[in-house]
C-alpha positions as CSV (number, residue, x, y, z in Angstrom):
1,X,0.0,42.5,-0.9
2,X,0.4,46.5,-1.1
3,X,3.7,48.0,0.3
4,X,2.7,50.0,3.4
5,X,4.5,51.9,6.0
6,X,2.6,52.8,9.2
7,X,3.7,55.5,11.6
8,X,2.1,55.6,15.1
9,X,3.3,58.0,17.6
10,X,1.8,57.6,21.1
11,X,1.3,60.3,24.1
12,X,5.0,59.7,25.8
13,X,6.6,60.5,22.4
14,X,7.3,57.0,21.7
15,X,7.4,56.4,17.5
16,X,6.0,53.1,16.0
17,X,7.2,52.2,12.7
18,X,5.5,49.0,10.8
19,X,6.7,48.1,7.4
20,X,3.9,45.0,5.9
21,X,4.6,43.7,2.0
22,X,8.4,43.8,1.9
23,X,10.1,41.0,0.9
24,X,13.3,40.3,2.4
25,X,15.4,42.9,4.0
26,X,13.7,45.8,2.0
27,X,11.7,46.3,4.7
28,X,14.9,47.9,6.6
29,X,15.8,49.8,3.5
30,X,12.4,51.1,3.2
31,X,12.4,52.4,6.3
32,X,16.2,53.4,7.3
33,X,15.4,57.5,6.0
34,X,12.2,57.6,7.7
35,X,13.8,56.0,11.0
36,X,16.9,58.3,10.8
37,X,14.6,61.4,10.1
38,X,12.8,60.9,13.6
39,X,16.2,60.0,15.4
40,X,16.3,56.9,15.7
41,X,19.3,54.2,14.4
42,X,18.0,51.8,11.4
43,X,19.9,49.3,12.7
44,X,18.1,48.9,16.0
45,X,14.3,47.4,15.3
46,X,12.2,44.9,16.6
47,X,11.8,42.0,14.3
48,X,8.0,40.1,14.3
49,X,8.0,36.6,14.2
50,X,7.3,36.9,10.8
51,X,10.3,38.4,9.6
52,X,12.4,35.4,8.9
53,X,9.9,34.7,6.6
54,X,9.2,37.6,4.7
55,X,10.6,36.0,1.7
56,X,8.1,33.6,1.3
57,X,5.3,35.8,2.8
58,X,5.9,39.3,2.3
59,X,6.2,40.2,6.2
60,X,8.4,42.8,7.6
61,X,9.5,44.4,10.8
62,X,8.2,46.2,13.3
63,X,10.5,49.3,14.0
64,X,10.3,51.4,17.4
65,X,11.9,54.6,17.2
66,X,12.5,56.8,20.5
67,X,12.8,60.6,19.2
């Protein structure tokens, strides 16, 4: 699976940030800069179901940044 990050800002503002074929907590790391840039704090993110598994799957998590 590719390594993609996907950025999706709605009308309000509100920034979506969606890391998909990370493996294990690079998914944070891939997305700490990016997530910073736009104001948010790296450490606060909304983890998919999928991402205690994104060892064996390649899953990560689903970020929401308010800028």
């Amino acid at each position: 699976m590719a390594k993609t990050i996907t950025v999706d800002i709605d009308a309000e503002g509100e920034v979506n940030i969606e890391a998909s074929g990370f493996k294990g907590g690079s998914c944070t790391k891939a997305t700490a800069d990016l997530v910073t840039a736009l104001g948010g704090d790296p450490a606060d993110f909304v983890a998919k179901p999928e991402y205690q598994e994104c060892v064996r799957r390649g899953v990560a998590a689903k970020r929401q940044v308010k800028a």
